[in-house]
C-alpha positions in Angstrom: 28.8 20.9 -10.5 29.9 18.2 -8.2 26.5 17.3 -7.4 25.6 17.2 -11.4 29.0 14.9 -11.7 27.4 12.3 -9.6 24.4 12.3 -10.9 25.7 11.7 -14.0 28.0 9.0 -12.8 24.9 7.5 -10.8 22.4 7.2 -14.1 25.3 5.9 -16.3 26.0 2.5 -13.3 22.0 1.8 -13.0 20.1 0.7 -16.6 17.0 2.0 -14.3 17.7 6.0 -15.3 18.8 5.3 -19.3 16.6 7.0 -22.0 13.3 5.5 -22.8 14.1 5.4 -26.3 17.4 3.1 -25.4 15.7 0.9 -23.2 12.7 0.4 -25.7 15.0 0.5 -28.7 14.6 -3.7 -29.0 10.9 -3.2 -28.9 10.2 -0.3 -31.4 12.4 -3.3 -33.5 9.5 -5.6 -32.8 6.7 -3.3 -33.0 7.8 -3.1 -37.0 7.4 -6.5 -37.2 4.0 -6.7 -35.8 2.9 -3.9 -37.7 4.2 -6.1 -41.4 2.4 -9.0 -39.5 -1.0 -7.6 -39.2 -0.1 -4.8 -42.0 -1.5 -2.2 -40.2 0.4 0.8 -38.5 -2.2 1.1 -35.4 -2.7 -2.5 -34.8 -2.1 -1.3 -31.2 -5.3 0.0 -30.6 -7.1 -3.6 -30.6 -5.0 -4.8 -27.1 -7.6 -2.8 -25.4 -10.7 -1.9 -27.6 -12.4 0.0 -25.0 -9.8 2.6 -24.3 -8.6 5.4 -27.5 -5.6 4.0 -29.3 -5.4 1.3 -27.2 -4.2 3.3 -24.2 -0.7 4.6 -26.6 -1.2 7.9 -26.4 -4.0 10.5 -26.5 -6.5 9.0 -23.8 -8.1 10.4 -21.3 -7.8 9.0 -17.6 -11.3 10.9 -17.0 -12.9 8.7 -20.0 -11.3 5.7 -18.6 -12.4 6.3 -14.8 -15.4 6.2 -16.5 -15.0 2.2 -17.3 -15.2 1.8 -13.5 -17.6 1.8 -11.0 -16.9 5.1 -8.9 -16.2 3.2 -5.7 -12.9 2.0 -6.9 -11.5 5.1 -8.3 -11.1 8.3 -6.2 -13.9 10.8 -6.6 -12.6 13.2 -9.5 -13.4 15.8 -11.5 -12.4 17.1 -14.9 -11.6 20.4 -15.8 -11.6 21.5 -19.5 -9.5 24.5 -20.5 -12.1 26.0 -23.0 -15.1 26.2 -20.2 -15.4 28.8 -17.2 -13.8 27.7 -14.0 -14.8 28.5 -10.7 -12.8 26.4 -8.4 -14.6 27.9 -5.4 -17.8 26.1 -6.9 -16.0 23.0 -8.1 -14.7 22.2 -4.4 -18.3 22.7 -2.8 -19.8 20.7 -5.7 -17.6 17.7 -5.9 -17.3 18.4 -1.3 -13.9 18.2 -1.7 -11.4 18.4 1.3 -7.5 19.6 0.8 -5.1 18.4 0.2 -6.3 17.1 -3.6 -4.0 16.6 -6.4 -4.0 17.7 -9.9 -2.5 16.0 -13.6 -3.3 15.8 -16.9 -6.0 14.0 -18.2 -3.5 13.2 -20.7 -0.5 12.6 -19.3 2.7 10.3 -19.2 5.1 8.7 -16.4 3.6 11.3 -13.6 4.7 14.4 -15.2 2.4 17.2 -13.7 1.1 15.9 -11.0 0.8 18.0 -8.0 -0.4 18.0 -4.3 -2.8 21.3 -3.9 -3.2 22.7 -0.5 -6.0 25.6 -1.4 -8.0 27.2 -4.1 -4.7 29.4 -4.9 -2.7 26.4 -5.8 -5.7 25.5 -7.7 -5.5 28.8 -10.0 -2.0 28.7 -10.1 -2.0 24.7 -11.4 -4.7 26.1 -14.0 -2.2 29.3 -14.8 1.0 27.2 -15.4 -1.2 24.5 -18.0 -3.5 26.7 -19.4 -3.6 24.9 -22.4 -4.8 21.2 -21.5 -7.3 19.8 -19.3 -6.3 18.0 -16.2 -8.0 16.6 -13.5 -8.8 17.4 -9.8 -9.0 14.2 -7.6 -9.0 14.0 -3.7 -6.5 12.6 -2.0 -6.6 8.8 -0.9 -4.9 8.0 2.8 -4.1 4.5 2.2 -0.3 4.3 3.1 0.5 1.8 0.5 1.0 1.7 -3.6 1.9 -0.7 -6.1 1.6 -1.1 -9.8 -0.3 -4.3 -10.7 0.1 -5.5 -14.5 -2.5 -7.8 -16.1 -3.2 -9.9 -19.1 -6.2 -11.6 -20.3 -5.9 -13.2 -24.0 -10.0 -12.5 -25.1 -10.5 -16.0 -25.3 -9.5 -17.4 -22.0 -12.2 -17.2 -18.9 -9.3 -15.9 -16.5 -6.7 -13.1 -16.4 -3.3 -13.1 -15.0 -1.5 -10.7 -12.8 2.2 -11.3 -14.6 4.0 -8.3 -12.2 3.5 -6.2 -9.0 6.0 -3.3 -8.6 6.1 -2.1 -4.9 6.2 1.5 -4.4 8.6 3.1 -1.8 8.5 6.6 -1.4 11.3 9.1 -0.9 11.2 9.5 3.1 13.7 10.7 5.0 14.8 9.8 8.3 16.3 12.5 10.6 19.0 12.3 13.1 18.9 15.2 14.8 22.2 17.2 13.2 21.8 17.5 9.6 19.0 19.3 7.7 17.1 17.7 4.9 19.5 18.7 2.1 22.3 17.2 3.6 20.3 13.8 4.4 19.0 14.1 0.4 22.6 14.2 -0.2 23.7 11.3 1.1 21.4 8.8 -1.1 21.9 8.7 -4.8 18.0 8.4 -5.8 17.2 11.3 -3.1 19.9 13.8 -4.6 18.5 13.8 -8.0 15.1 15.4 -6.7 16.8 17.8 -4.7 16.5 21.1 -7.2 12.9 20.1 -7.7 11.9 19.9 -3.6 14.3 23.2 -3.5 10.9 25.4 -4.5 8.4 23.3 -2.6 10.0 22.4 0.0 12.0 24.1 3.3 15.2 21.9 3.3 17.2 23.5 5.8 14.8 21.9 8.6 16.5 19.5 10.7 14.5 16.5 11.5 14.2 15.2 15.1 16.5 12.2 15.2 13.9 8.9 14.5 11.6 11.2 12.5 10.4 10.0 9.0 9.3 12.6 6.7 7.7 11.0 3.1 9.0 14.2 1.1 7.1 13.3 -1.9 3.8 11.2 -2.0 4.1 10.0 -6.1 4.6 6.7 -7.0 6.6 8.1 -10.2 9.9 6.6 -10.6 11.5 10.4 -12.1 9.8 12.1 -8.2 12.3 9.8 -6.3 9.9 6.4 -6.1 12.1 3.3 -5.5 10.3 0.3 -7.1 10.7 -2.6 -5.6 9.3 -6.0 -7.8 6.8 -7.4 -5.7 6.2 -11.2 -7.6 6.4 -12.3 -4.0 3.0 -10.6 -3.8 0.7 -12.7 -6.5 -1.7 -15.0 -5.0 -4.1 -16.9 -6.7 -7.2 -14.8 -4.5 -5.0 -11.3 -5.1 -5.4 -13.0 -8.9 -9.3 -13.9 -8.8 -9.8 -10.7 -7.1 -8.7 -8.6 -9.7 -9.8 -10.7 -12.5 -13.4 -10.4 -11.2 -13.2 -6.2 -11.3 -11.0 -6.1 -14.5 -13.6 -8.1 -16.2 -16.2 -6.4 -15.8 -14.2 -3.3 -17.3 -15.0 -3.4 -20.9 -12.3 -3.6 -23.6 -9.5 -4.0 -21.6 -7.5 -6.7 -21.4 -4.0 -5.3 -21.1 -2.2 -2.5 -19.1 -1.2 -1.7 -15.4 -2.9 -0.8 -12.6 -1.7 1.8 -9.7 -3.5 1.3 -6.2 -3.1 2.7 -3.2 -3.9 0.0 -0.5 -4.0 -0.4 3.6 -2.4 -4.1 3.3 -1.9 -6.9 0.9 -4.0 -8.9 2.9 -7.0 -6.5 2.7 -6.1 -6.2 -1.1 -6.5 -10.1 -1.3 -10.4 -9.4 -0.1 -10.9 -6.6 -2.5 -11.4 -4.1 0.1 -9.7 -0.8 1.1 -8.0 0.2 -2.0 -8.4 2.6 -4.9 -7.0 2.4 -8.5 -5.1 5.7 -9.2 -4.7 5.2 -12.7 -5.0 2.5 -14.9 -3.1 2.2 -18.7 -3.2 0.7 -21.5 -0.6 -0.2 -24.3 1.6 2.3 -22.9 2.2 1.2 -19.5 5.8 -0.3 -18.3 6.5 -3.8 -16.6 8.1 -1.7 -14.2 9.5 -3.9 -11.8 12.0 -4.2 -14.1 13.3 -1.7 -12.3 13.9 -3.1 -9.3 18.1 -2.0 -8.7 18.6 -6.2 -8.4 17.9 -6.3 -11.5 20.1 -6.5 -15.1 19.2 -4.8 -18.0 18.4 -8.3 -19.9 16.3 -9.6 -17.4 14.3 -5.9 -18.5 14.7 -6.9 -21.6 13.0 -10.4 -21.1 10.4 -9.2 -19.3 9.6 -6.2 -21.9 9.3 -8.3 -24.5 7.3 -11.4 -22.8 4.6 -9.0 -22.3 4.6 -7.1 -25.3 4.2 -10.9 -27.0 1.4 -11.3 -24.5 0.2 -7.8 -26.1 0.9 -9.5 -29.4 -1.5 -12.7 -28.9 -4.2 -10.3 -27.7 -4.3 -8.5 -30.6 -4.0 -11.2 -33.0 -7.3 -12.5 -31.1 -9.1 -9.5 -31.3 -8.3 -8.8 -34.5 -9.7 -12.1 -35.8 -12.8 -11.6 -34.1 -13.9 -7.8 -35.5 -13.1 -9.8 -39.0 
C-alpha cells in the first residue's frame, strides 16, 4: 500500500503520467473545429493518404512496413489469427534467430509487445491474443533509440524534422548489496514497473557492484523508458537524410518515426539504423515529456504540430478536389 501511495503521489507531481484524455483535452477542443472547418468528421485521414485513416486508428504496421524498402525495417512477419500457424515453419522460413519480439499489428503506445526467447513463448504470445493478428520481427542490436517526428506540407520540396525524443531505457546499476527490487525501489519511474518485471523477471538477484542490467529493452514511456528531448540532435544532413527516405514513402507526410541506431553520427549518413515503427496521425510529440518540461510548453508543442497536421490537410484536401 505504501508503494501504491507513492506512486500515486509520484503521477500526480509529473504532467508526464496524467490521463491521455487530460492531456489531449485542448486538442479534442481543436479537432471540433477542424472538423466544422472542412465539414467532415474524418478529415484526418488526408495528413497521410497512404496509410488507413490517416494512421488514427485501425492500421496495420505490417501494411505500412510495406511502404518501405525492407532494408530499413526489421525483417518481419505477419501472423493472422484465422490461418494455421506453425511457428516451427515460420522461424525456418523467415531464418529467424531468438530472441524476436512480438505486438499487434494494430496496436497503441507499446501495449503487447514482448521479447520471445523460443517457439513456447511463441504459442503462449499466440494463446494470450488469440483474437488479433500481431507480428513477429527479429530483434535489432543497435544500442540506441529515438523517436523522430516529421512534417512535410505537400507542396514544399523539403520535410522537416520538428522533434527527436531520446530513448533511455530502464537499467539498473548494481552495488553489490541490494537485489534488484530494492534498486527499482529507489527510483520513482523504476518502481512503477516493478509488479510487471515481478513475473518476468528474478528480482531478488543482486547485481555485482558496477554492473548495468537494461531490465527492459522497449522504448515505451508506460515499460519504464525515460524520454529525453533530443532538439539538440537535428542537423540539417540528419534533416536531408531523412527527407530523402520519407519521400520516397508514398502518402505520408506526417507522423513519427522510432529507430534504433549505433550513433547519431552514423544516423547523419543514413547508415546502421532501422525504423521500428512509423505512425501516423496518432503519434505523440513526445519529447514533451522530457521531466524539464511544463505542462504548457506540452501544450505548445501539441498544438504547433497538430496546426502543422492542419495545413497538410487543408493542402491535400484541395488537391483531391
Amino acid at each position: 500500500m505504501k508503494a501504491l501511495k507513492h506512486n500515486f503521489i509520484h503521477k500526480i507531481k509529473h504532467w508526464e503520467y496524467w490521463p491521455v484524455y487530460l492531456v489531449y483535452f485542448p486538442s479534442f477542443l481543436l479537432w471540433i473545429g477542424f472538423a466544422i472547418k472542412f465539414r467532415s468528421i474524418t478529415f484526418f485521414k488526408y495528413a497521410n493518404p497512404g496509410i488507413k485513416n490517416g494512421g488514427l486508428f485501425g492500421d496495420s504496421k505490417f501494411e505500412i512496413y510495406q511502404l518501405l524498402p525492407p532494408y530499413l525495417y526489421p525483417k518481419t512477419c505477419l501472423i493472422k489469427v484465422d490461418e494455421a500457424i506453425d511457428f516451427q515453419k515460420i522461424i525456418i522460413k523467415n531464418s529467424f534467430n531468438f530472441p524476436l519480439y512480438v505486438k499487434p499489428d494494430v496496436g497503441l503506445r507499446g501495449i503487447g509487445v514482448q521479447k520471445v526467447f523460443s517457439v513456447n513463448d511463441l504459442h503462449i504470445y499466440h494463446q494470450n491474443n488469440n483474437q488479433n493478428n500481431f507480428l513477429v520481427q527479429e530483434s535489432i542490436d543497435f544500442p540506441n533509440e529515438i523517436g523522430l517526428f516529421y512534417c512535410r506540407k505537400p507542396h514544399e520540396i523539403n520535410g522537416k524534422v520538428t522533434g527527436i525524443t531520446v530513448k533511455k531505457f530502464l537499467t539498473i546499476e548494481g552495488n553489490g548489496e541490494d537485489n534488484m527490487e530494492v534498486l527499482l525501489n529507489k527510483v520513482p519511474r523504476f518502481r512503477m514497473q516493478i509488479p510487471k518485471l515481478k513475473d518476468q523477471i528474478n528480482l531478488s538477484e543482486v547485481l555485482k557492484k558496477g554492473e548495468k542490467r537494461c531490465l527492459v529493452p522497449y522504448g515505451n514511456h508506460n515499460r519504464g523508458t525515460e524520454f529525453l528531448d533530443g532538439k539538440h540532435h537535428i542537423t540539417p544532413k540528419l534533416e536531408q537524410t531523412f527527407d530523402e527516405i520519407l519521400k520516397k514513402v508514398p502518402g505520408f507526410y506526417f507522423g513519427r518515426l522510432d529507430i534504433r541506431f549505433n550513433s547519431f553520427e552514423e544516423l547523419e549518413q543514413g547508415i546502421n539504423f532501422s525504423i521500428i515503427e512509423i505512425n501516423g496521425v496518432k503519434s505523440e510529440p513526445t519529447h514533451i515529456y522530457d521531466a524539464k518540461h511544463s505542462f504548457f510548453y506540452g501544450q505548445k508543442e501539441i498544438f504547433k504540430h497538430q496546426m502543422l497536421m492542419f495545413d497538410i490537410i487543408k493542402i491535400n484536401l484541395t488537391k483531391s478536389l
